[in-house]
DSSP file (Angstrom, degrees, kcal/mol; ACC not computed):
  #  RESIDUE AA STRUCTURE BP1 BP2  ACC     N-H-->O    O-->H-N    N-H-->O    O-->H-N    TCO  KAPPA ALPHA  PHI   PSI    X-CA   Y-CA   Z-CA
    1    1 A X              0   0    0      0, 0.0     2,-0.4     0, 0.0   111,-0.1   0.000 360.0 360.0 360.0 139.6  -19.0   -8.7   12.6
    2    2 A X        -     0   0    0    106,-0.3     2,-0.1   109,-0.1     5,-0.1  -0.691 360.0-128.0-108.4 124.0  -16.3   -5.9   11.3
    3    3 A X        -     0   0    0     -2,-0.4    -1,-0.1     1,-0.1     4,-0.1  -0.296  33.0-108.0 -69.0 168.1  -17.1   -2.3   12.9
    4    4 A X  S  > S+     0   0    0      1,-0.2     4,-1.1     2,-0.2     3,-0.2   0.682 123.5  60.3 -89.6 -29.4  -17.3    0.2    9.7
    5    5 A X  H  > S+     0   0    0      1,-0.2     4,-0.8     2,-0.2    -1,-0.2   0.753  97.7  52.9 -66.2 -37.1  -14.0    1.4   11.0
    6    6 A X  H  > S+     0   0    0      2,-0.2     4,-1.0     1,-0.2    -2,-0.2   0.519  99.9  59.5 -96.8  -0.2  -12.3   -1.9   10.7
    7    7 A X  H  4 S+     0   0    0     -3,-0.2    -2,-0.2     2,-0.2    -1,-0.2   0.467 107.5  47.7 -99.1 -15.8  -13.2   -2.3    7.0
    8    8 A X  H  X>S+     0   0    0     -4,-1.1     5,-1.8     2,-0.1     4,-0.6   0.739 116.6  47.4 -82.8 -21.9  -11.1    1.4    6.2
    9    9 A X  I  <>S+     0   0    0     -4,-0.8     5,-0.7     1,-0.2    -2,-0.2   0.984 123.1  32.7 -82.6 -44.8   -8.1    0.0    8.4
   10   10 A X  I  <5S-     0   0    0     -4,-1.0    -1,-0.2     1,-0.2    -2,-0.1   0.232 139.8  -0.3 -94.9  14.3   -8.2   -3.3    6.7
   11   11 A X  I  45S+     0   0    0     -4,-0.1    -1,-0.2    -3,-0.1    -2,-0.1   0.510 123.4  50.9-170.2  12.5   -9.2   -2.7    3.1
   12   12 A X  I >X5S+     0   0    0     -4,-0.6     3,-5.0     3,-0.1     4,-1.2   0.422 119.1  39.3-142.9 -78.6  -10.0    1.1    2.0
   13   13 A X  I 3>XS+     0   0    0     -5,-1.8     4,-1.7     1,-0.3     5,-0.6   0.886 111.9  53.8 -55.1 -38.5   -6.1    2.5    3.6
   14   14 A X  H 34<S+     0   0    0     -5,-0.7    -1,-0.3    -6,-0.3     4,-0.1   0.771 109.9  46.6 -86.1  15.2   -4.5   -0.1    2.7
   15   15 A X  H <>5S+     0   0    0     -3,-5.0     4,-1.9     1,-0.2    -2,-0.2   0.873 112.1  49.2 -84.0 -28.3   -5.7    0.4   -1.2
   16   16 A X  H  X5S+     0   0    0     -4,-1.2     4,-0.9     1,-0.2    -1,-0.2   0.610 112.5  46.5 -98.5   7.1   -5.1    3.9   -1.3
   17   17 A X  H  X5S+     0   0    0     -4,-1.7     4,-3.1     2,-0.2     5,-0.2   0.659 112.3  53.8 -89.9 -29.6   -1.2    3.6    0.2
   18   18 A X  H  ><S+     0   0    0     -5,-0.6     4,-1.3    37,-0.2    -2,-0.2   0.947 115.3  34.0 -81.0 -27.2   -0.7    1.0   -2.0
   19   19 A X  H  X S+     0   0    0     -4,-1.9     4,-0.8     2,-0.2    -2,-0.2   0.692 116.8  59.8 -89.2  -6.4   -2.0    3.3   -5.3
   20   20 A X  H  X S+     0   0    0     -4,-0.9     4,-3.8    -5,-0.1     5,-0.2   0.913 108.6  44.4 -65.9 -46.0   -0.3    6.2   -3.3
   21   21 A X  H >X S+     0   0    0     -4,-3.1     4,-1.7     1,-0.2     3,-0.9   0.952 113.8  46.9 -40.4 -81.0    3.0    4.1   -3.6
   22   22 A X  H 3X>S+     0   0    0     -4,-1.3     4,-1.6     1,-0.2     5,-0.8   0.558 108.6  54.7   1.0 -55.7    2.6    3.2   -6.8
   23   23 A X  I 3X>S+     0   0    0     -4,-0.8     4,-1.3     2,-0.2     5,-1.2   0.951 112.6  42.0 -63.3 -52.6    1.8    6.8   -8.0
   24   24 A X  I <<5S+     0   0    0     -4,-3.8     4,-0.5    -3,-0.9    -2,-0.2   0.894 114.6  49.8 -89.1 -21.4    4.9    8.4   -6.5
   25   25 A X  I  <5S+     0   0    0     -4,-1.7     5,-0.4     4,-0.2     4,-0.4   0.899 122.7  31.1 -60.7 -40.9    7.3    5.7   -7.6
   26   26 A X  I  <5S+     0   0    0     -4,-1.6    -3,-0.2    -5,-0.2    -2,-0.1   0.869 131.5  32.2 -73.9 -54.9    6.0    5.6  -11.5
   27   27 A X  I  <<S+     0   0    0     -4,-1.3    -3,-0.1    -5,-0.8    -2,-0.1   0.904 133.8  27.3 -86.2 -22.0    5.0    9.1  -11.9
   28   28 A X  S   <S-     0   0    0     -5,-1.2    -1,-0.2    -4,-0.5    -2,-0.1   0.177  94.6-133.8-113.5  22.3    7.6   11.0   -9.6
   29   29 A X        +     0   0    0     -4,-0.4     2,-0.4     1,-0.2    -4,-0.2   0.667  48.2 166.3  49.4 110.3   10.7    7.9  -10.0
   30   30 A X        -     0   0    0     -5,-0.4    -1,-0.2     0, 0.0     2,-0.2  -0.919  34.1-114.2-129.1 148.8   10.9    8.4   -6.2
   31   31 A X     >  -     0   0    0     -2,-0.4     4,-2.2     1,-0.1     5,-0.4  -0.424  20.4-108.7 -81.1 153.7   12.9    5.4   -4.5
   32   32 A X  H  > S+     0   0    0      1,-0.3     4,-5.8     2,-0.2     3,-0.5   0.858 117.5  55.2  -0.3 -83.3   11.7    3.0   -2.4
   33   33 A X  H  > S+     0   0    0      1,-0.3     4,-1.6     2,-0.2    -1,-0.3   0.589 106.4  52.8 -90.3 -24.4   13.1    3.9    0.4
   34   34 A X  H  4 S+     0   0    0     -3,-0.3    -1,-0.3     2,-0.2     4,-0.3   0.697 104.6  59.3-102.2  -0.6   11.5    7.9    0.2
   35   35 A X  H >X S+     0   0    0     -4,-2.2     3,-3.4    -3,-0.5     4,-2.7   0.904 102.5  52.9 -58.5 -66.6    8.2    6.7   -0.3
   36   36 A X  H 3X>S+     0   0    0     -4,-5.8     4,-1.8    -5,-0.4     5,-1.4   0.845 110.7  39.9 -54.3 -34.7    8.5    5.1    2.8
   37   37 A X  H 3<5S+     0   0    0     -4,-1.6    -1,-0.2     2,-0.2    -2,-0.1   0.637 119.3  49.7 -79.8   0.5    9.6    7.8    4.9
   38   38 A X  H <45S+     0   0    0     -3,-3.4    -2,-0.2    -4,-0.3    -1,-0.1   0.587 118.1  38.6-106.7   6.0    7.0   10.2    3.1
   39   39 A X  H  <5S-     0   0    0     -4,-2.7    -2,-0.2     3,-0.1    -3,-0.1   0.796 107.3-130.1 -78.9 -43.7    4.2    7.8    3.4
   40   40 A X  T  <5S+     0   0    0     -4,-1.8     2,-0.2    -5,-0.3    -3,-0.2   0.897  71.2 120.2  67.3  70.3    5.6    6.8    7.3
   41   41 A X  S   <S-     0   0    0     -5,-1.4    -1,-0.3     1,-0.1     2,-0.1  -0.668  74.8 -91.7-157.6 176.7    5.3    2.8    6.1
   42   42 A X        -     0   0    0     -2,-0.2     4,-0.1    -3,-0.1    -3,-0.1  -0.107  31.2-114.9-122.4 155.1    8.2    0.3    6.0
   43   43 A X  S >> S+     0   0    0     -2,-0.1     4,-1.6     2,-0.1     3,-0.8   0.765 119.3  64.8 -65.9 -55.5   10.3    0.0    2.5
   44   44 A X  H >> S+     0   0    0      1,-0.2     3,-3.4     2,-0.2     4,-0.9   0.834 106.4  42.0 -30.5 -79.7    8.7   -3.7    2.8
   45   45 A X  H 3> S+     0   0    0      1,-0.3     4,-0.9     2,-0.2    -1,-0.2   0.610 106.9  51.2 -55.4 -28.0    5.7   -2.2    2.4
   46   46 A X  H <> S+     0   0    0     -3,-0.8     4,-1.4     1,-0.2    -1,-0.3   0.605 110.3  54.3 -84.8   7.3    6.3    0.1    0.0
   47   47 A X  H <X S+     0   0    0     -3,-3.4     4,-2.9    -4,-1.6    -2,-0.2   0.913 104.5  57.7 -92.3 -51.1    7.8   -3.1   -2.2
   48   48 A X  H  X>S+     0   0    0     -4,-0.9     6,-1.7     2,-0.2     4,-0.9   0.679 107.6  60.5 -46.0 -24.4    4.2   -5.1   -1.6
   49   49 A X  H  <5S+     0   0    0     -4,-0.9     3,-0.3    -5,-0.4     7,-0.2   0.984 107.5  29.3 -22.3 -94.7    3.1   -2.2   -3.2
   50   50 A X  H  <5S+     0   0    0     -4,-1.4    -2,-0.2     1,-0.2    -3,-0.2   0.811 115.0  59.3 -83.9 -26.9    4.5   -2.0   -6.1
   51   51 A X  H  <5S-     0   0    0     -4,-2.9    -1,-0.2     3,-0.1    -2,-0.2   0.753 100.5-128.3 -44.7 -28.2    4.9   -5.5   -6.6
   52   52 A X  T  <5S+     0   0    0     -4,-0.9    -3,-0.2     2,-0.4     3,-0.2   0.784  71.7 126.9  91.6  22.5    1.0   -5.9   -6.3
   53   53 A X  S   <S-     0   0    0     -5,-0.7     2,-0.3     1,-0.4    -4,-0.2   0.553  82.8 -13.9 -95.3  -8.8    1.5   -8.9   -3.6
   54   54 A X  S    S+     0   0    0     -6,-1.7    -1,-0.4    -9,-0.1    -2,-0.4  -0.797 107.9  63.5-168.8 160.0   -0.9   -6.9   -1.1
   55   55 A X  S    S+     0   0    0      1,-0.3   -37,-0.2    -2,-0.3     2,-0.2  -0.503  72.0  85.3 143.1 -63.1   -2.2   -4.0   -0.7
   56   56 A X        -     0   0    0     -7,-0.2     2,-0.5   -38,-0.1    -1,-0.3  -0.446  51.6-162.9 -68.3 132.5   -4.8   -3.0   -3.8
   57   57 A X     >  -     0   0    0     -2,-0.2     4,-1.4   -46,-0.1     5,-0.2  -0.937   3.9-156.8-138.3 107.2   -8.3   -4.2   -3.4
   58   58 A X  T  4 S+     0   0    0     -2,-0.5    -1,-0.1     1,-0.3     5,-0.1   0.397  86.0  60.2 -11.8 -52.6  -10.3   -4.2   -6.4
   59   59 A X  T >> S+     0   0    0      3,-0.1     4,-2.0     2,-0.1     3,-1.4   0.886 105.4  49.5 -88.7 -38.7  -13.3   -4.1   -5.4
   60   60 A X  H >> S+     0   0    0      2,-0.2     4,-2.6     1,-0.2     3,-0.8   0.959 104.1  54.0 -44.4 -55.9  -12.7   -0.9   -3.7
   61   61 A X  H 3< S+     0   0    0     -4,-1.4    -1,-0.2     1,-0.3    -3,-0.1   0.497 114.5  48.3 -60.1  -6.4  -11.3    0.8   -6.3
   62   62 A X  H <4 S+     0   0    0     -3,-1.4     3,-0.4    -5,-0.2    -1,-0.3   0.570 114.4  40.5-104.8 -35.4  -14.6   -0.4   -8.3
   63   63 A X  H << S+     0   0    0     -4,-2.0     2,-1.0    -3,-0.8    -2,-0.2   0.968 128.3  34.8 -84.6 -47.9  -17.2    0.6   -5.9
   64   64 A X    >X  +     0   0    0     -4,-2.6     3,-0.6    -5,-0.2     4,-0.6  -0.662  54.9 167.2 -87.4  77.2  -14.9    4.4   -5.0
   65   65 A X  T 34  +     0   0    0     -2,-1.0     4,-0.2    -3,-0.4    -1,-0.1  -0.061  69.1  75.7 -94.6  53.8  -13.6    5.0   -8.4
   66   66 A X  T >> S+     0   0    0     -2,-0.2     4,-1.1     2,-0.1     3,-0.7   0.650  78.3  81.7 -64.9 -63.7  -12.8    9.1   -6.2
   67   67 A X  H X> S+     0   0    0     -3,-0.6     4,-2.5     1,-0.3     3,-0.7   0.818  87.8  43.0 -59.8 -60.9  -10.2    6.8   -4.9
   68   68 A X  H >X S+     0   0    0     -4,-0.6     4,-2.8     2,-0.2     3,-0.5   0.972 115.4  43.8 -45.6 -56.0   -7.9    7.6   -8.4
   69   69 A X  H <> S+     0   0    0     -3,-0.7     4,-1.2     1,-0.3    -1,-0.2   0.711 116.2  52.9 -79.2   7.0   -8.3   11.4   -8.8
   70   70 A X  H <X S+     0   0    0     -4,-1.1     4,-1.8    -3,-0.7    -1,-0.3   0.765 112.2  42.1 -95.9 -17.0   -7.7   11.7   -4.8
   71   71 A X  H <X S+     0   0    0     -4,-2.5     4,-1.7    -3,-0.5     3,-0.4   0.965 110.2  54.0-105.2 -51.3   -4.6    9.8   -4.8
   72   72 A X  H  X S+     0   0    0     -4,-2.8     4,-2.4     1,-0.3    -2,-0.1   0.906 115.0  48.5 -26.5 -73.0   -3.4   11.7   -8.2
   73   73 A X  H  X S+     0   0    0     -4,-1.2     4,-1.8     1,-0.2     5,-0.5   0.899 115.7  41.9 -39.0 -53.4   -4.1   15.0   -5.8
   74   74 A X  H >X S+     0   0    0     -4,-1.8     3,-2.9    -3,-0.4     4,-2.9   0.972 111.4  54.7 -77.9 -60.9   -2.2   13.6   -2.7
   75   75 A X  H 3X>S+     0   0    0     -4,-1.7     4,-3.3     1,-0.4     5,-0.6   0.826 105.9  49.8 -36.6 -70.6    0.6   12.3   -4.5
   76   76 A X  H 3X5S+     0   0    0     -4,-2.4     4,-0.8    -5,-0.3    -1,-0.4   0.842 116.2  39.2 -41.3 -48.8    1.4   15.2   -6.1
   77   77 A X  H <X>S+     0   0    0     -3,-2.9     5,-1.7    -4,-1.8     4,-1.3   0.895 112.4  55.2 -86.4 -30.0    1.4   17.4   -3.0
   78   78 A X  H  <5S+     0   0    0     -4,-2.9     3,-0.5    -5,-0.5    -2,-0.2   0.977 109.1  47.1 -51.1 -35.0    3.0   14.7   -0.8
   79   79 A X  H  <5S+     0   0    0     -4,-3.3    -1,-0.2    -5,-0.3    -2,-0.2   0.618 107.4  68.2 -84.2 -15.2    6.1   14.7   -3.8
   80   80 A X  H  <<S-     0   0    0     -4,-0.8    -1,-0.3    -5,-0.6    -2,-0.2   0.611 128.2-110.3 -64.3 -25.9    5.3   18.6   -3.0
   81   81 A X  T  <5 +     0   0    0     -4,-1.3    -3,-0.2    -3,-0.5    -2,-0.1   0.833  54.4 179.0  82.8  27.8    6.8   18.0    0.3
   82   82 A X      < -     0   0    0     -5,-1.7     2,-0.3    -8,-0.1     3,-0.0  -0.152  40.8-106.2 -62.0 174.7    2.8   18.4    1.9
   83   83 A X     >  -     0   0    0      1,-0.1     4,-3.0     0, 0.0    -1,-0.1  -0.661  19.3-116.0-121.7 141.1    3.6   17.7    5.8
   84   84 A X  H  > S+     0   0    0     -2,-0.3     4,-1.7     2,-0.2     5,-0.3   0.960 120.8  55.0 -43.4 -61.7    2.5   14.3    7.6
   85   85 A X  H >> S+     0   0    0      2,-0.2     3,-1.9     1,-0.2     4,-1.5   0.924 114.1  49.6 -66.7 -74.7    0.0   15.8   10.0
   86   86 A X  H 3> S+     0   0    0      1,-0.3     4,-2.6     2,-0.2    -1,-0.2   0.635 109.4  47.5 -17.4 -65.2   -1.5   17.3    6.3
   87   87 A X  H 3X S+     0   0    0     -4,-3.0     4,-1.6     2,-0.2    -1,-0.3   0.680 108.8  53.2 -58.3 -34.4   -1.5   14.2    4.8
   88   88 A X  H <X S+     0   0    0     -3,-1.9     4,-3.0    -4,-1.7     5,-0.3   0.935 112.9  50.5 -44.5 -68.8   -3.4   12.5    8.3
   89   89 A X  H  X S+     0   0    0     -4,-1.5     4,-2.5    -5,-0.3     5,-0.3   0.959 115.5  34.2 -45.4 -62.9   -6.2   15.4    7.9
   90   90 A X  H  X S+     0   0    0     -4,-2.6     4,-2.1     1,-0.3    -1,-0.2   0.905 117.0  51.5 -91.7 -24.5   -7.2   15.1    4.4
   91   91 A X  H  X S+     0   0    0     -4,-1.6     4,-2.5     1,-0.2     5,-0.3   0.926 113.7  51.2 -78.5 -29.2   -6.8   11.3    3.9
   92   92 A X  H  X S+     0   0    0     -4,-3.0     4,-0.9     2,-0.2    -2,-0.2   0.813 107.0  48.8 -70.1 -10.2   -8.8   11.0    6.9
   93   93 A X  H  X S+     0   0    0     -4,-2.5     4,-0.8    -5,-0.3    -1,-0.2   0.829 111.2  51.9 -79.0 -32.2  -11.5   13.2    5.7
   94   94 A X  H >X S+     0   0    0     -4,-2.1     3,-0.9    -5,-0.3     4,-0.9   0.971 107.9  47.6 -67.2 -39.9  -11.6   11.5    2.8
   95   95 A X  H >X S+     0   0    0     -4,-2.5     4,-1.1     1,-0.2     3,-0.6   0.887 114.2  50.0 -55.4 -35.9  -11.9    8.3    4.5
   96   96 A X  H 3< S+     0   0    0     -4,-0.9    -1,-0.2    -5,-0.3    -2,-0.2   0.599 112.8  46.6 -92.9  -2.0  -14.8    9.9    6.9
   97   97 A X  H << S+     0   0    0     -3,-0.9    -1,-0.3    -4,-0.8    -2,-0.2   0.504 111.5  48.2-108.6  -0.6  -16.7   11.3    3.7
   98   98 A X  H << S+     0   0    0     -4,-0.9     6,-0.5    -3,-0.6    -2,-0.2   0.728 109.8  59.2-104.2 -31.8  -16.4    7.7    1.6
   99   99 A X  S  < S+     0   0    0     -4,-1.1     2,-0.8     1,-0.3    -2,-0.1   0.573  95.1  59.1 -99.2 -35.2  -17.7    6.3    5.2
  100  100 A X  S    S+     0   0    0     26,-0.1     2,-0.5     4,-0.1    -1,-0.3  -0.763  97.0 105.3 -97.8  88.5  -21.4    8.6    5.2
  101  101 A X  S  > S-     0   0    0     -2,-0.8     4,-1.3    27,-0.1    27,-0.2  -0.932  78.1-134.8 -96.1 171.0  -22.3    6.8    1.7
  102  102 A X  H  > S+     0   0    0     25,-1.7     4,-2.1    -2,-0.5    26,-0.1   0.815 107.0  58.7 -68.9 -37.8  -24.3    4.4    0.6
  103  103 A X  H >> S+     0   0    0     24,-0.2     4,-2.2     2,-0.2     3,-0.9   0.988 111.1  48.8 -55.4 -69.6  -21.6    2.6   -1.5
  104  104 A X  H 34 S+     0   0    0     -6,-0.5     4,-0.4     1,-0.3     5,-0.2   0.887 110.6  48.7 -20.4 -62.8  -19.6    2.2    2.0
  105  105 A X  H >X S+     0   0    0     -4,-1.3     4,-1.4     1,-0.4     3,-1.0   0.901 113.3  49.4 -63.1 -34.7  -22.6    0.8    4.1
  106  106 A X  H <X S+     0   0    0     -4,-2.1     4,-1.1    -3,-0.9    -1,-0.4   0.821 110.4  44.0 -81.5 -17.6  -23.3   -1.6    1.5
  107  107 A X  H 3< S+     0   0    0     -4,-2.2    -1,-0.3    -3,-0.2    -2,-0.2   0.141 115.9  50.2-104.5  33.9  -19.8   -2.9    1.1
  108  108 A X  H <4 S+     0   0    0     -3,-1.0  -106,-0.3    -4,-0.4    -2,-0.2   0.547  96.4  67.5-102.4 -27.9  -19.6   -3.1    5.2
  109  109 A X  H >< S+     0   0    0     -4,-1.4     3,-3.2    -5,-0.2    -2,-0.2   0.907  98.5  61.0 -78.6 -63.3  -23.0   -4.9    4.8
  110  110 A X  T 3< S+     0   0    0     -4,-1.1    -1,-0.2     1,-0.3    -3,-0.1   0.847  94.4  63.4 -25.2 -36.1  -20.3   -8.0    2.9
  111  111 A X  T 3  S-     0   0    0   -109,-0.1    -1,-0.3     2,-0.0     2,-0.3   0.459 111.4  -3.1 -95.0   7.0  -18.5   -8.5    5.6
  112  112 A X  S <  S-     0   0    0     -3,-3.2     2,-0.9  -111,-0.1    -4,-0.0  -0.968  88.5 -76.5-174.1 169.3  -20.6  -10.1    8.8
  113  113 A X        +     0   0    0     -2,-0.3     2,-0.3     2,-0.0    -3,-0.1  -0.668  69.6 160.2 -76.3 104.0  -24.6  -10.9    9.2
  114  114 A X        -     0   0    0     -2,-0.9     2,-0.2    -5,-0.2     4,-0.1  -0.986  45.9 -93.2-129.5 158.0  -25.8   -7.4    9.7
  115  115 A X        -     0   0    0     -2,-0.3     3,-0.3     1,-0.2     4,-0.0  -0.507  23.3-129.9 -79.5 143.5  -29.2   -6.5    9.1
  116  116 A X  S    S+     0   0    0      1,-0.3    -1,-0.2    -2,-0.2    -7,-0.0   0.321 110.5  47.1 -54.3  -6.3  -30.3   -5.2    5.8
  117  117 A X  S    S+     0   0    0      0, 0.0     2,-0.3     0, 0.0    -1,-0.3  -0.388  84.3 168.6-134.8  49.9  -32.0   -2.3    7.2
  118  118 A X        +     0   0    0     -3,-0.3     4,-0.3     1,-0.1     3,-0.2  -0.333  17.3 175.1 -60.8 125.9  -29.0   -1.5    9.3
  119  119 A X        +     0   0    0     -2,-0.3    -1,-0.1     1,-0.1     5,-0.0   0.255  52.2 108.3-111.4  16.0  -29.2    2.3   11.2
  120  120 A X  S    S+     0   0    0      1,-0.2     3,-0.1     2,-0.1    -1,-0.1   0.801  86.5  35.5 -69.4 -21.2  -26.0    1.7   13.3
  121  121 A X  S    S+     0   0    0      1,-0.3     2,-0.5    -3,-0.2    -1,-0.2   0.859 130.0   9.8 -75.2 -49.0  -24.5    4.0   11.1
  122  122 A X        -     0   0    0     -4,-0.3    -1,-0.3     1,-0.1     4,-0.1  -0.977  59.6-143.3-134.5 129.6  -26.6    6.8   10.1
  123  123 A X  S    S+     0   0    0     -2,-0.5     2,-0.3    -3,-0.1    -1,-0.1   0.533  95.2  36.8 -79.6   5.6  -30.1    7.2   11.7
  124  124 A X  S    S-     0   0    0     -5,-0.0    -1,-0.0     0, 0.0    -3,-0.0  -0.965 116.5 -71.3-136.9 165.3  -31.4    8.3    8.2
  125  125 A X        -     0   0    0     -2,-0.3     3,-0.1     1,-0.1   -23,-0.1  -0.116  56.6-100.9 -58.4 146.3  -30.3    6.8    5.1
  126  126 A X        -     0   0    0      1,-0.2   -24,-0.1   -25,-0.1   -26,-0.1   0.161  41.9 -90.0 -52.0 151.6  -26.5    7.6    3.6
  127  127 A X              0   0    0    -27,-0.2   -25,-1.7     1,-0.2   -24,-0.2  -0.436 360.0 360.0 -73.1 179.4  -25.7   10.0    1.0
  128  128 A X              0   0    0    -27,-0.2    -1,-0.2   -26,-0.1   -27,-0.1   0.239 360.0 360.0 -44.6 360.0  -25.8    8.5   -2.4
């Protein structure tokens, strides 16, 4: 069973760095290689990226469709020159407010036998 934690490291960060890539190489022609140092990722990575050979997960991007006009917002300040420790704060708040929903709990629900009337997260039900 996947802690709630281990389904944002492994499938909700690495969708939005891979549409963060994406964003600032197509819409600000940034290279490679300055994505990756304003992301703090690998050039590899930021090349699985933008090829579309990992990174994007579908179904996230279906269940959070936030996910688009937050990464528009970050892009943009990050191609602003917004500061790392910035960029840590607010993509992790976003990650910890996509986390209290209901969408979340149910697509954490996918991933191991947990019961359907799971409270490990929230001891009353999740926002909408």
């Amino acid at each position: 069973m996947l802690q709630p934690q281990e389904v944002v490291v492994a499938k909700l960060l690495p969708t939005i760095r891979a549409r963060l890539a994406q964003e600032l190489l197509r819409k600000y022609d940034m290279k490679q290689v300055d994505v990756a140092k304003a992301l703090g990722i690998t050039q590899a990575a930021v090349s699985h990226y933008n090829t579309k050979s990992r990174g994007v997960d579908q179904e996230i991007l279906r269940r959070f469709p936030e996910i688009s006009g937050f990464v528009d917002d970050l892009a943009a300040k990050i191609h602003a020159g917004l500061p790392k420790s910035q960029q840590i704060a607010v993509l992790n708040q976003f990650c910890m407010d996509l986390m209290q929903t209901a969408r979340f709990c149910e697509y954490h629900k996918r991933f191991g036998d947990i019961d359907p009337m799971c409270t490990a997260c929230f001891p009353n039900p999740p926002r909408p």
